[in-house]
Backbone as CSV, one residue per row, in Angstrom:
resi,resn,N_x,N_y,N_z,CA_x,CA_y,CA_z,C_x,C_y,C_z
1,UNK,77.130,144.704,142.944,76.919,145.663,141.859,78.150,145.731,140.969
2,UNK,78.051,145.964,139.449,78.674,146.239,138.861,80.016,147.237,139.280
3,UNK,81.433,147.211,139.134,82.266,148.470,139.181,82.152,149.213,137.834
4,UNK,81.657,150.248,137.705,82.009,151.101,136.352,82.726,152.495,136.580
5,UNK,83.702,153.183,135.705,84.311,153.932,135.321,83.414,155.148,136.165
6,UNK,84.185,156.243,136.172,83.645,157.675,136.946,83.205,158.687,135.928
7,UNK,83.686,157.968,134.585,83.016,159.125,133.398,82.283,159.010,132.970
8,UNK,81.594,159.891,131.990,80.262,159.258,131.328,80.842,159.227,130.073
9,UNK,79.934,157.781,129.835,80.300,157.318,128.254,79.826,158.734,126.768
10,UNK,80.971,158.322,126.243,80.288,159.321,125.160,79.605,159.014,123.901
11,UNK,80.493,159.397,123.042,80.007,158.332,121.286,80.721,157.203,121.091
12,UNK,80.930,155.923,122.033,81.665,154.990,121.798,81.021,154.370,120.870
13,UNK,81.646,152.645,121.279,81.248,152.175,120.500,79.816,151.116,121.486
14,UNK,78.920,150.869,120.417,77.803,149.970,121.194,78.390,148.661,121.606
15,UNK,78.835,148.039,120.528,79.273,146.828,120.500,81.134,146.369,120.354
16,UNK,81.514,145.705,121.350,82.980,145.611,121.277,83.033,144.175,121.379
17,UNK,83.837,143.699,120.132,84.352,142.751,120.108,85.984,142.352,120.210
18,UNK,86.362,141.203,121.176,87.845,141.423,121.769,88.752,140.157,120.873
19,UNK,89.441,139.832,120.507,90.050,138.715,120.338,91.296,139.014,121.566
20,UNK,91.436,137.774,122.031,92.128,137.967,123.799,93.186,137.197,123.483
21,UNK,94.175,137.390,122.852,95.229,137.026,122.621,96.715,137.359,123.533
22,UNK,97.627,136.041,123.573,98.788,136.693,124.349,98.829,135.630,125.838
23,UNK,97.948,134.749,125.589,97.645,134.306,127.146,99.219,133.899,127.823
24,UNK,99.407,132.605,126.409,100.426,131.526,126.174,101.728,132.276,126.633
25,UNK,102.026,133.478,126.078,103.313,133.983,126.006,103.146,134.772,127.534
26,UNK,101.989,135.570,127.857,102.172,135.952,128.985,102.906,134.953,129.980
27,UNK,102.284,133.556,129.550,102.733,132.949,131.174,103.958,132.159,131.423
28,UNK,104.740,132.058,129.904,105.868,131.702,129.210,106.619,132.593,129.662
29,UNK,106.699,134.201,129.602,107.735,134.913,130.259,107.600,134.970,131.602
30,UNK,106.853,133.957,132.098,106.930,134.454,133.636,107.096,132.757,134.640
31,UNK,108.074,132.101,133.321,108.342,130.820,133.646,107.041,129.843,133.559
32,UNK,105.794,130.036,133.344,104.967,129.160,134.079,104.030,128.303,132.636
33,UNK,103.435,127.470,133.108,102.288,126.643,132.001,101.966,127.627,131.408
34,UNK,101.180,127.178,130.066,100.255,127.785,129.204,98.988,128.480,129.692
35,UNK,98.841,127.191,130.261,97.335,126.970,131.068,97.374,128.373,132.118
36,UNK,98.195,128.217,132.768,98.652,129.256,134.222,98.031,130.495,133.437
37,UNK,98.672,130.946,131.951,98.112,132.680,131.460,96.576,132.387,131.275
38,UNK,95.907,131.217,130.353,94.786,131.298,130.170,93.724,131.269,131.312
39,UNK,94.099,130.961,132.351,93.644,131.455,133.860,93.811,132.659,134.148
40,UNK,94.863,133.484,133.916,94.729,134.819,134.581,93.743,135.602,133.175
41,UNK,93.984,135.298,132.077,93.113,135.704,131.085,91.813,135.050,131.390
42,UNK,90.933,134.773,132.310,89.850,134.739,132.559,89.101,134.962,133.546
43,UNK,90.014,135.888,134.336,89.277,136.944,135.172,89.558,138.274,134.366
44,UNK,90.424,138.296,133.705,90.416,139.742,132.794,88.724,140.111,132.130
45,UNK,88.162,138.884,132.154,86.958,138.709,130.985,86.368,139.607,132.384
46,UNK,86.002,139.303,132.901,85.292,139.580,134.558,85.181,141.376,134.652
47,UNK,86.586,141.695,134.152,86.646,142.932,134.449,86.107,144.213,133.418
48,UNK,86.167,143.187,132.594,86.087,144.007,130.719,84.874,144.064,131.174
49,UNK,83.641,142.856,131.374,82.588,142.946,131.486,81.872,144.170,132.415
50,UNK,82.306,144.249,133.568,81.899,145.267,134.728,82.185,146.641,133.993
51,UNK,83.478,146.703,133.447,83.467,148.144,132.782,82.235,148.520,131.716
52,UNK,81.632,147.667,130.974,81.064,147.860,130.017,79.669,149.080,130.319
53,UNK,78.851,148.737,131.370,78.339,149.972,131.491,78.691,151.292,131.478
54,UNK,79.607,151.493,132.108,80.032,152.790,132.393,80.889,153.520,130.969
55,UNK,80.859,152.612,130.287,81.637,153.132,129.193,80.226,153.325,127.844
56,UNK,79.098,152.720,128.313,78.108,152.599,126.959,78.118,151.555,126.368
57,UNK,78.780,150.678,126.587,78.837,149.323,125.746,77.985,148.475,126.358
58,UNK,76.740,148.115,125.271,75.873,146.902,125.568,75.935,145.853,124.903
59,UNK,77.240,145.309,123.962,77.170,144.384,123.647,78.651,143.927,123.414
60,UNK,79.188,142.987,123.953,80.725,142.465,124.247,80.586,140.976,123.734
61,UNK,81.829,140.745,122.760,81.702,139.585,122.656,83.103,138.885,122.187
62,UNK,83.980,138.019,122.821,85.153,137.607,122.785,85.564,136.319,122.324
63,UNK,86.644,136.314,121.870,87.443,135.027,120.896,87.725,134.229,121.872
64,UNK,87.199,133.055,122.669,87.753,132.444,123.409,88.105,130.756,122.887
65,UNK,87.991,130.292,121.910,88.510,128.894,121.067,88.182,129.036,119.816
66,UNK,89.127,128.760,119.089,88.589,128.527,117.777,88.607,127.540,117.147
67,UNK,88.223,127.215,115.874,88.193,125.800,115.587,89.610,125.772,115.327
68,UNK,90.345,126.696,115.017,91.686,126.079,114.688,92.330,125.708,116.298
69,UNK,92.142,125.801,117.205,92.525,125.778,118.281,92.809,124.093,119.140
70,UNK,92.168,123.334,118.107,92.349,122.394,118.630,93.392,121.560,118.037
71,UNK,94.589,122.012,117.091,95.612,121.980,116.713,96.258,122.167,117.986
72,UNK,96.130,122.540,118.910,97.199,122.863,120.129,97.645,121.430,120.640
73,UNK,98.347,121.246,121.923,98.534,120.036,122.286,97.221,119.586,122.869
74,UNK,97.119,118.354,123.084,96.254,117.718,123.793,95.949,118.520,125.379
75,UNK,96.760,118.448,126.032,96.964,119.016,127.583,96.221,120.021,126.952
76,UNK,96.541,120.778,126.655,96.423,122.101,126.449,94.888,122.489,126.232
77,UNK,94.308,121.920,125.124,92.938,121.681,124.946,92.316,121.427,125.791
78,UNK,92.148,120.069,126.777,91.537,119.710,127.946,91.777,120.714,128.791
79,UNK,92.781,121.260,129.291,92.719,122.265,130.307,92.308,123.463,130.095
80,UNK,91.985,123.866,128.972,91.034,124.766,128.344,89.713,124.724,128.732
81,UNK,89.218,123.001,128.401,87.759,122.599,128.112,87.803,122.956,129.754
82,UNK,88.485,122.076,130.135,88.233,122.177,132.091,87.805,123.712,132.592
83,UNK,88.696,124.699,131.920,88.893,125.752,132.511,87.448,126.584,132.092
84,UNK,87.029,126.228,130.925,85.771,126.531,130.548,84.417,126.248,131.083
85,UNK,84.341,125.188,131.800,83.573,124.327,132.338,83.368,124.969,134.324
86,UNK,84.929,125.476,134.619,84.577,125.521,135.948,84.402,127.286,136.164
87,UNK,84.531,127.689,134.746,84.629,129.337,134.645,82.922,129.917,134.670
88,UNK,81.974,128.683,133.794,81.180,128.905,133.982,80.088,128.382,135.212
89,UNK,80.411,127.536,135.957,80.497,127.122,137.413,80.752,127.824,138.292
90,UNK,81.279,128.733,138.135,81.881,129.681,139.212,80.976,131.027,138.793
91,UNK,81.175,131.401,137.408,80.456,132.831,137.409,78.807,133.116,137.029
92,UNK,78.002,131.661,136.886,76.558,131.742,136.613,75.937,132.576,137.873
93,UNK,76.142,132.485,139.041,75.217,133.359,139.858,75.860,134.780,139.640
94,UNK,76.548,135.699,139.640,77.348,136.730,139.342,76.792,137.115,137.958
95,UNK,76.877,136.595,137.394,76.315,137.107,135.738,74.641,136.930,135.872
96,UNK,74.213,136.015,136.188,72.489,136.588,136.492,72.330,137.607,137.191
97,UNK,73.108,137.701,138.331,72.611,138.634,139.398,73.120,140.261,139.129
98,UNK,74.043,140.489,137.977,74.476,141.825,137.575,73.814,141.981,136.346
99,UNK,72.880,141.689,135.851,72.226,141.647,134.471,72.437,141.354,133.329
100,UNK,73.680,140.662,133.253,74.734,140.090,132.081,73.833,139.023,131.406
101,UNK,73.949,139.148,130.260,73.176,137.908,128.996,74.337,137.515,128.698
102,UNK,73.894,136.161,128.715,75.391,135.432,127.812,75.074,134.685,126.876
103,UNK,75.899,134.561,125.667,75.243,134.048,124.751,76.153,133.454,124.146
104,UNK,76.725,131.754,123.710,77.483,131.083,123.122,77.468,130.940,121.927
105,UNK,78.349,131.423,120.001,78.388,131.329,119.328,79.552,130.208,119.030
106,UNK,79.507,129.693,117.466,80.227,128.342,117.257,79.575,127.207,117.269
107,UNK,80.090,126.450,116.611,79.314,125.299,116.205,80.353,123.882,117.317
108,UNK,78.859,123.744,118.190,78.983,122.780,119.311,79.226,121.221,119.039
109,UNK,79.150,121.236,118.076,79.449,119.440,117.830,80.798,119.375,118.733
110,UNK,82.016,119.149,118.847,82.823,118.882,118.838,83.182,118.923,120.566
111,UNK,82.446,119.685,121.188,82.350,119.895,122.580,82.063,118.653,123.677
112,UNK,82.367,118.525,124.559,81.696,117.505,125.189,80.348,117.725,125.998
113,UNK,79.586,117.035,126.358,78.209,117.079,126.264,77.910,117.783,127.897
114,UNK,79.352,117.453,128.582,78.922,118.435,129.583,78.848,119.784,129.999
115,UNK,80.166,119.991,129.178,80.146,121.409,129.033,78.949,122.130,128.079
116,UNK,78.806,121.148,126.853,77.428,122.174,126.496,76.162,122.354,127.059
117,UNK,76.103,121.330,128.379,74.772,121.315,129.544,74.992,122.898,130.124
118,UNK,75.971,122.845,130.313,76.210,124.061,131.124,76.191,125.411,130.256
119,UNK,76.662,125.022,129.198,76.566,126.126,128.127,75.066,126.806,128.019
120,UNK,73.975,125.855,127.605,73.031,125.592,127.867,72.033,126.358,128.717
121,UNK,73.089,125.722,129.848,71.631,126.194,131.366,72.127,127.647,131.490
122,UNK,73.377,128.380,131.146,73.914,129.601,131.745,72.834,130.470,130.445
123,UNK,72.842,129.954,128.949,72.248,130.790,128.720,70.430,131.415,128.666
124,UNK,69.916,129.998,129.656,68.436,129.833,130.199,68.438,130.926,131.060
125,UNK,69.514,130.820,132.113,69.755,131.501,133.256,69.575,133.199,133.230
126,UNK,70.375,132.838,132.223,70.823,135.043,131.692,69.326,135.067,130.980
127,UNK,68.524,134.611,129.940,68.281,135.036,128.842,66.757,136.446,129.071
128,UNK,66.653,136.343,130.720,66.189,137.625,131.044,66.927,139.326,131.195
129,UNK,68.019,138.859,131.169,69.140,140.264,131.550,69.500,140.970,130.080
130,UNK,69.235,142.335,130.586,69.770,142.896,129.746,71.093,144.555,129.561
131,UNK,71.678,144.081,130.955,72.939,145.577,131.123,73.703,145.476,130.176
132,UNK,73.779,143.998,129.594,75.057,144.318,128.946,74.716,142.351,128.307
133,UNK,74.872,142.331,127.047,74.812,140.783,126.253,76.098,140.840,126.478
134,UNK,76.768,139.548,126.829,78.294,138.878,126.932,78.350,137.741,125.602
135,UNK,78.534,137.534,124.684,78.258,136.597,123.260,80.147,135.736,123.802
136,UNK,80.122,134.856,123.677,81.583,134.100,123.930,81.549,133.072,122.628
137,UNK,81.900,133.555,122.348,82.917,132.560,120.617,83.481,131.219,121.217
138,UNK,82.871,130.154,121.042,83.470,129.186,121.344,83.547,127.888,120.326
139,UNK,84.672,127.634,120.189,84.902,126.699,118.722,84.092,127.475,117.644
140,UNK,84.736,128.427,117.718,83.773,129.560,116.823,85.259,129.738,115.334
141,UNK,85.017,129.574,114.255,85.168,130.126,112.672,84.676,130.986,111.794
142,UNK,85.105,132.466,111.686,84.422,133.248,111.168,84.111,132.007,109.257
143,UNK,85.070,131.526,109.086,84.373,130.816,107.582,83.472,129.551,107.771
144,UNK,83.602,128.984,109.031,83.093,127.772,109.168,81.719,128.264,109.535
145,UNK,81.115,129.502,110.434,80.081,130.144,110.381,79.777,130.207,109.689
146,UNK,80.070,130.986,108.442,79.624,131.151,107.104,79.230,130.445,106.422
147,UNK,80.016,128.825,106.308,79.817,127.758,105.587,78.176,127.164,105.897
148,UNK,78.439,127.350,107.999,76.974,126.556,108.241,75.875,127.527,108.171
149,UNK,75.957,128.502,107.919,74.747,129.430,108.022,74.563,129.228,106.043
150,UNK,75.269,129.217,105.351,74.425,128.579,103.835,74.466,127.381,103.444
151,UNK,75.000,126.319,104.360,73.793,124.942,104.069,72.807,125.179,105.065
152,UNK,72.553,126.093,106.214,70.812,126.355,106.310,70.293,127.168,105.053
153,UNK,70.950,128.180,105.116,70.253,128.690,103.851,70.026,128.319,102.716
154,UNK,70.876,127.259,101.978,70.339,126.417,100.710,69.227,125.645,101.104
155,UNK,69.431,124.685,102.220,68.505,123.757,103.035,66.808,124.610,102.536
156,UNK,66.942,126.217,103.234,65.615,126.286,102.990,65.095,127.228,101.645
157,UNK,65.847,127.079,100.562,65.862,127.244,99.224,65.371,125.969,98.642
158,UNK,65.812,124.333,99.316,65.412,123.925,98.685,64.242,123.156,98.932
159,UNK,64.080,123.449,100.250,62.647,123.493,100.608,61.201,124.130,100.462
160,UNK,61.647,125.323,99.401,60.699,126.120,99.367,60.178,127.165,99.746
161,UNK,61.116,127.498,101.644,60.712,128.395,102.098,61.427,129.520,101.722
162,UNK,62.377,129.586,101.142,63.102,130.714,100.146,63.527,130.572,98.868
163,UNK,62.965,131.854,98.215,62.987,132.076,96.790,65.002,132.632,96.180
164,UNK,65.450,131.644,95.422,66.931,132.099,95.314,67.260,133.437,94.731
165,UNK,66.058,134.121,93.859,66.298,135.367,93.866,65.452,136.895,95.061
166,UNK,65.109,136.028,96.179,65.384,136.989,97.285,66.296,136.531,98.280
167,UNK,67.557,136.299,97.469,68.757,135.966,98.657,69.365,137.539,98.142
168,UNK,70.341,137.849,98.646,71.005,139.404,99.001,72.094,139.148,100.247
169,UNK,72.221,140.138,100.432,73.625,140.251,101.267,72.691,140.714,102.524
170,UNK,71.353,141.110,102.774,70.593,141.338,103.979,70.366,139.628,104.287
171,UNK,70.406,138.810,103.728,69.733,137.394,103.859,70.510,136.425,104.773
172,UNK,71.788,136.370,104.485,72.634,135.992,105.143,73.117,135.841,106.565
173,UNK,72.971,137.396,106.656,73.140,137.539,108.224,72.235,136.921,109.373
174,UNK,71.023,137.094,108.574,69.463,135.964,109.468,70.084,134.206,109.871
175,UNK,71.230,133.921,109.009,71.112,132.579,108.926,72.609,132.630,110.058
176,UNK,73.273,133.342,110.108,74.520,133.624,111.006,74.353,133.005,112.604
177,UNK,75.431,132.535,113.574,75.346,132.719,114.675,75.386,133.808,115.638
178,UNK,75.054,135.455,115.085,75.283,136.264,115.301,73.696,137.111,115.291
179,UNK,72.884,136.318,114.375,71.792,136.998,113.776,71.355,137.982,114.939
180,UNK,71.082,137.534,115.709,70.111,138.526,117.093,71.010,140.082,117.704
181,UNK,72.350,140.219,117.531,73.364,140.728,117.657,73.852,141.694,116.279
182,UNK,73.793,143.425,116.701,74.701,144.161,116.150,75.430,143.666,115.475
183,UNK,76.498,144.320,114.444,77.430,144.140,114.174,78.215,144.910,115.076
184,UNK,79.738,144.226,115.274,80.248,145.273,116.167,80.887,146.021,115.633
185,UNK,81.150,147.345,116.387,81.710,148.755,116.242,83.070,148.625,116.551
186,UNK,83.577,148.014,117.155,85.490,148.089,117.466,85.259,146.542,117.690
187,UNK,86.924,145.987,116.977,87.433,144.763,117.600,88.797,145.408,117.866
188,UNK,89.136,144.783,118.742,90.105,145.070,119.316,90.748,143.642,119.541
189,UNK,92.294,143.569,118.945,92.847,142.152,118.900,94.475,143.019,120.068
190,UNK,94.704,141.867,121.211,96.131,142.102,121.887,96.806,141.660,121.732
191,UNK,97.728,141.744,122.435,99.209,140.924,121.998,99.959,141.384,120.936
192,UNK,99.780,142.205,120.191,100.654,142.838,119.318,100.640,142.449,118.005
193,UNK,99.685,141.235,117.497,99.324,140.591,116.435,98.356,141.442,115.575
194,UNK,98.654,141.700,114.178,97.650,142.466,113.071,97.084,141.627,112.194
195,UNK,96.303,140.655,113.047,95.281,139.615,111.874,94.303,139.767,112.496
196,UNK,93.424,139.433,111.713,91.721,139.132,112.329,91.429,137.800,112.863
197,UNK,92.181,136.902,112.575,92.497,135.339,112.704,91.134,134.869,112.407
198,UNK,90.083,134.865,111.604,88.904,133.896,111.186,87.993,134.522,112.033
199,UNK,87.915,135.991,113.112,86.719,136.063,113.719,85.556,137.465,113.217
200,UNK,84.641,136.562,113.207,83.717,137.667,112.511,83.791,137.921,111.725
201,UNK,84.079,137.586,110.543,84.358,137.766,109.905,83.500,138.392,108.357
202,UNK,81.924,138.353,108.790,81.330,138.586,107.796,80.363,140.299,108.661
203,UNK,80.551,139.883,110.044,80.193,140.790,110.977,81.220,142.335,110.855
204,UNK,82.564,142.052,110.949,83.179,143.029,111.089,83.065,144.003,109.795
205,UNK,82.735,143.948,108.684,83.219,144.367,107.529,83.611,145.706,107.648
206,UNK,82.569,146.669,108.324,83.080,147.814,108.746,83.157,148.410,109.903
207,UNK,83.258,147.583,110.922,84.257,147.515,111.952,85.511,148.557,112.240
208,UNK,85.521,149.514,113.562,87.192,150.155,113.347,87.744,148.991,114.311
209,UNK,88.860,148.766,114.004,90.080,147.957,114.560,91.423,148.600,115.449
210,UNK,91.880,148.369,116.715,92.542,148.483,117.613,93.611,147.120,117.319
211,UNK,94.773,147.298,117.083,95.266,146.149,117.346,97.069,146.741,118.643
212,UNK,96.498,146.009,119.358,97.365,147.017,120.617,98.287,145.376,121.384
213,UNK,99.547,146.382,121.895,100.494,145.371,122.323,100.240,144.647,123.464
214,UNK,99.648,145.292,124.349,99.226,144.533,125.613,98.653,142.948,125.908
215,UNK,99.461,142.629,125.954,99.058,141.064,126.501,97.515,140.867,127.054
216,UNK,96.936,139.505,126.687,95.598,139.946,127.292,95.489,140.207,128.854
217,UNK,96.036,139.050,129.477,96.247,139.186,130.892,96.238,140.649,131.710
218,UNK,97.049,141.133,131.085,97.484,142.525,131.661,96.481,143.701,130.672
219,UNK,95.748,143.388,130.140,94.352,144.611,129.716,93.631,144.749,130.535
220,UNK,93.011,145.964,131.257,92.838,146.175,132.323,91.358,147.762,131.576
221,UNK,90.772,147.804,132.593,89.423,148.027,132.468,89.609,149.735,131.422
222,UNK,90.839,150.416,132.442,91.467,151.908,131.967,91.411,151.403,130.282
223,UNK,92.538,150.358,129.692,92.919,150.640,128.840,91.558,150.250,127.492
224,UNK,90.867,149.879,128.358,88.913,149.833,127.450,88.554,150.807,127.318
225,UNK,88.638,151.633,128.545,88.184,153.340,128.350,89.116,153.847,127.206
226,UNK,90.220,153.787,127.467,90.755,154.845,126.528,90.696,153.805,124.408
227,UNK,90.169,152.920,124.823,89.906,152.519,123.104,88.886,153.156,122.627
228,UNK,87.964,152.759,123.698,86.547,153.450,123.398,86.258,154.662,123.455
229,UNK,87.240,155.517,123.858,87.161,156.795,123.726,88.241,157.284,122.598
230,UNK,89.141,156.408,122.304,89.995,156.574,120.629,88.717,156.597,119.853
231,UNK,87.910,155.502,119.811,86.568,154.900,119.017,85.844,156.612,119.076
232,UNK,85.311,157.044,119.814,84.666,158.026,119.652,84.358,159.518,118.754
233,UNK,86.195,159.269,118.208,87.420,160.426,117.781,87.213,160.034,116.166
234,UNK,86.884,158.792,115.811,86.731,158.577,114.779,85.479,158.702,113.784
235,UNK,86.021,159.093,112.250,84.946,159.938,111.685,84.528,157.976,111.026
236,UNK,83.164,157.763,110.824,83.261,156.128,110.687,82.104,156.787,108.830
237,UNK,82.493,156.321,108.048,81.689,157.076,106.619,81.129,155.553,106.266
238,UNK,81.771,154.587,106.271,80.967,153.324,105.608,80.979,153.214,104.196
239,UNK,82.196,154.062,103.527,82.029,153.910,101.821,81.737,154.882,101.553
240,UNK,81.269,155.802,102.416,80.401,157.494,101.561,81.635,158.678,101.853
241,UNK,81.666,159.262,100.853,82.372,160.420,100.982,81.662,161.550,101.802
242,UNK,82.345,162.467,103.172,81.711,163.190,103.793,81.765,164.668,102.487
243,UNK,80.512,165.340,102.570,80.455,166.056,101.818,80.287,167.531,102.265
């Protein structure tokens, strides 16, 4: 069974999106590989997830590669892909069996064909559960999203099946890797960094933002409660003046 929190959730947020930053440096001050933090940053995922009931959150979804990411070293990348590959090897029975949906955003070309088997079968596996959707950003670009979601959308402009003056700013989002999915209510970026770095970028627009020092490694289930209960405190208007 799930571990969740002893409180009851209040007016959080539905949807939390994480960018999990900090791995590298965590494992740098503690003498060790790169690789070594992005391992302990992936049981952190484990834990965020279990909290999510108990806090109200049914929809979680985290920065785990981006396309700029493969600028890193070589090593570095592969032991990523590896680490990706045996992360979901290890946690497919655990995530069916606690009601977790998982759902892979990003554009898969670039992946190798085994890992997207697995990508694949985990999200066959989940696509009955519903405690909590897990969405994982992988080789994911909030602009490169954007880019491929309107050559579908020109694609079917110029096919006929859409008229160019019922495109709108509702139209867009249908064509997104996100379409089935909220927008989320908090991102929350660690490590002490104040960028959005390319995620979500068409999703977040009004989004509240957490950007907190804690290394990802060391974010821990408490310090979810107390965002999501900052989140709660906040008056959210969307452009409208309260009157």
């Amino acid at each position: 069974m799930l571990n969740t929190p002893h409180t009851e959730p209040t007016h959080g947020p539905r949807h939390v999106a994480i960018i999990m930053d900090g791995n590298g440096r965590w494992a740098q001050a503690r003498g060790r590989p790169r690789l070594f933090g992005h391992q302990a940053g992936a049981k952190r995922v484990r834990e965020v997830v279990e909290a999510c009931p108990g806090l109200g959150v049914k929809y979680l979804t985290v920065f785990a590669f981006s396309t700029e990411n493969w600028k890193r070293t070589q090593a570095e990348v592969a032991g990523l892909m590896s680490l990706f590959r045996r992360y979901i090897i290890k946690e497919t029975r655990t995530l069916k069996e606690n009601g977790i949906r998982v759902r892979f955003i990003g554009d898969r070309v670039r992946l190798d064909s085994k890992l997207i088997s697995l990508m694949d079968a985990l999200e066959e596996e989940t696509k009955e559960n519903d405690l909590v959707h897990l969405t994982v950003a992988l080789n994911y670009g909030g602009r490169d999203e954007v880019a491929r979601a309107t050559k579908r959308l020109a694609r079917d402009v110029a096919e006929g099946r859409l008229r160019p003056e019922d495109v709108d700013e509702e139209t867009l989002p249908k064509y997104l890797d996100t379409h089935v999915l909220p927008d989320p209510d908090l991102v929350i970026r660690t490590s002490g960094e104040a960028r959005i770095s390319n995620f979500l970028l068409w999703q977040s627009a009004y989004s509240e933002y957490e950007f907190i020092d804690t290394l990802w490694p060391d974010f821990t289930a408490a310090e979810m409660e107390r965002l999501c209960r900052n989140f709660g405190s906040r008056e959210r208007r969307f452009g409208a003046v309260p009157v």
